[in-house]
C-alpha positions in Angstrom: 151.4 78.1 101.2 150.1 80.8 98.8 146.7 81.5 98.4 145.2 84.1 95.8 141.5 85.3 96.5 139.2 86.6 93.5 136.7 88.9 94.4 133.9 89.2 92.4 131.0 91.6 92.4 127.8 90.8 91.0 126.1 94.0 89.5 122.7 94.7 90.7 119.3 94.7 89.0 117.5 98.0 87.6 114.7 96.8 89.9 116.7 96.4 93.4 118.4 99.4 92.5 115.4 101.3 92.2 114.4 100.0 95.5 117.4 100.5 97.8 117.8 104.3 96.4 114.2 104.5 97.2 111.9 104.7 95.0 113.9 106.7 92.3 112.8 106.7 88.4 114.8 104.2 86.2 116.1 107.5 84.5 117.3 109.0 87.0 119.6 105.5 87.9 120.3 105.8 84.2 122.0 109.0 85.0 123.4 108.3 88.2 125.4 105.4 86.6 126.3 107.7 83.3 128.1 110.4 85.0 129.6 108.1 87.9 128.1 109.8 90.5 127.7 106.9 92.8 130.9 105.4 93.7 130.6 101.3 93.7 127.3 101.5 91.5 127.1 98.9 88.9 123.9 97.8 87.0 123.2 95.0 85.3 122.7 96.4 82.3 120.8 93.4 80.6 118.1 93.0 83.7 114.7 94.8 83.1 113.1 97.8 84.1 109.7 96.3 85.1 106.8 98.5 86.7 106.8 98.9 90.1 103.8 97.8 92.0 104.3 100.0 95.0 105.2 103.1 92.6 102.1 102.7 90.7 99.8 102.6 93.8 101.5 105.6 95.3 100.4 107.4 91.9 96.8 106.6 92.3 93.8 108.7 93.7 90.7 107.7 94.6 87.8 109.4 95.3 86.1 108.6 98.4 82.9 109.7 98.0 80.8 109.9 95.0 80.4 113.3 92.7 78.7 116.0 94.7 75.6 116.9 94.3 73.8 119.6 93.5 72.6 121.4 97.0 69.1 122.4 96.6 69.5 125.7 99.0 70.5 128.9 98.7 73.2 130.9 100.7 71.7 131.4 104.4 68.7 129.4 104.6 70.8 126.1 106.3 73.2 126.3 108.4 75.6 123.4 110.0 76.5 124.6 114.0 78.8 122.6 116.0 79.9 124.0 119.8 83.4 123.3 120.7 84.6 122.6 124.0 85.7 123.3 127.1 89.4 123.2 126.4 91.8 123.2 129.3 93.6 125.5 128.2 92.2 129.4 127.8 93.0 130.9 124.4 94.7 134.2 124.6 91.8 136.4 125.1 90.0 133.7 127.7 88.2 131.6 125.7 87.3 127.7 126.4 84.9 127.8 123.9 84.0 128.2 119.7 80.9 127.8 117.8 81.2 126.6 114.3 78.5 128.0 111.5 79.0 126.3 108.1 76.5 127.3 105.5 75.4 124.6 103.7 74.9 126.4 100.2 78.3 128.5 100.1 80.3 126.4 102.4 81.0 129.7 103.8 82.6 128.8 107.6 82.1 131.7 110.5 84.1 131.1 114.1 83.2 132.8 117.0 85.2 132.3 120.0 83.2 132.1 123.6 84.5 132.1 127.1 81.3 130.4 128.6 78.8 128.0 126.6 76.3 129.8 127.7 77.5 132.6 125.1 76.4 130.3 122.5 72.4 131.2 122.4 73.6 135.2 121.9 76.1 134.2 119.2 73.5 132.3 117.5 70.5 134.8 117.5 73.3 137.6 116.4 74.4 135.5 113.5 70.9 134.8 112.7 70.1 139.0 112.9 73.2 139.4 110.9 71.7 136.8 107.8 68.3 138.7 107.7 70.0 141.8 107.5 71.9 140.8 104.7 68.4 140.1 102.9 69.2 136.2 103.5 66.3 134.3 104.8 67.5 131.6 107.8 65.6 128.6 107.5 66.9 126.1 109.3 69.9 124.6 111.5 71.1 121.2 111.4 72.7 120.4 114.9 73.9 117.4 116.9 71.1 118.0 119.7 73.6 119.3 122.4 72.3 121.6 125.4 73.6 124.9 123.7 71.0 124.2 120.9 68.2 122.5 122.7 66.8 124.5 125.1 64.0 127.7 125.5 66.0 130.1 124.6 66.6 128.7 121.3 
């Protein structure tokens, strides 16, 4: 008995193509299949080149919050302070500890690192020292009512 076998490769769309290579741009395919630099890569030439959904949505941006808006202080009179810690592991000089001070006008950020919370207070009242001296009047702090901010000293 003889037996003769035709094998017969159907060409693949634009679309799947795009897909399996991952994403790429139809041109980019276009040029892969013009200089043969893909061996076995055969297009149906006739199939469309139709937007891709997930290509589209990978483009887009979104805001997620509104515009800003204007902030109605000026450079040193608010200040955002956040202590934290402890970390288990000491930095390199000791410390467990840092205090955060975000001004709310500049967005200016200043970190001081502290081996013991109790630092904090000190840090704070120099920082505060520091702002006066540079003819900035400190009005006020906005905090998240830990220990380091709520006590006499402060």
């Amino acid at each position: 008995m003889d037996f003769a076998f035709l094998a017969h490769k159907d060409a693949i769309s634009w679309e799947d193509w795009h897909k399996n290579f991952g994403h790429i741009s139809y041109s980019s395919l276009q040029r892969l299949l013009q200089k043969h630099l893909v061996d076995g890569f055969s297009v149906d030439l006739s199939s469309p080149q139709p937007d891709c959904v997930a290509c589209t949505e990978a483009k887009m941006t979104v805001s997620p919050y509104g515009l800003t808006t204007k902030r109605h202080t000026k450079v040193g009179e608010l200040m955002h302070m956040d202590l934290w810690g402890k970390y288990e592991k000491a930095s390199i000089n000791g410390n467990y500890y840092y205090l955060l001070m975000v001004d709310d006008a500049s967005h200016y950020v200043t970190v001081k690192f502290l081996k013991t919370k109790t630092q904090a207070v000190q840090r704070i009242k120099d920082y505060m020292t520091h702002l006066s001296a540079c003819s900035k009047s400190p009005c006020m702090i906005q905090i998240d009512h830990g220990t380091e901010f709520m006590n006499e000293e402060l």
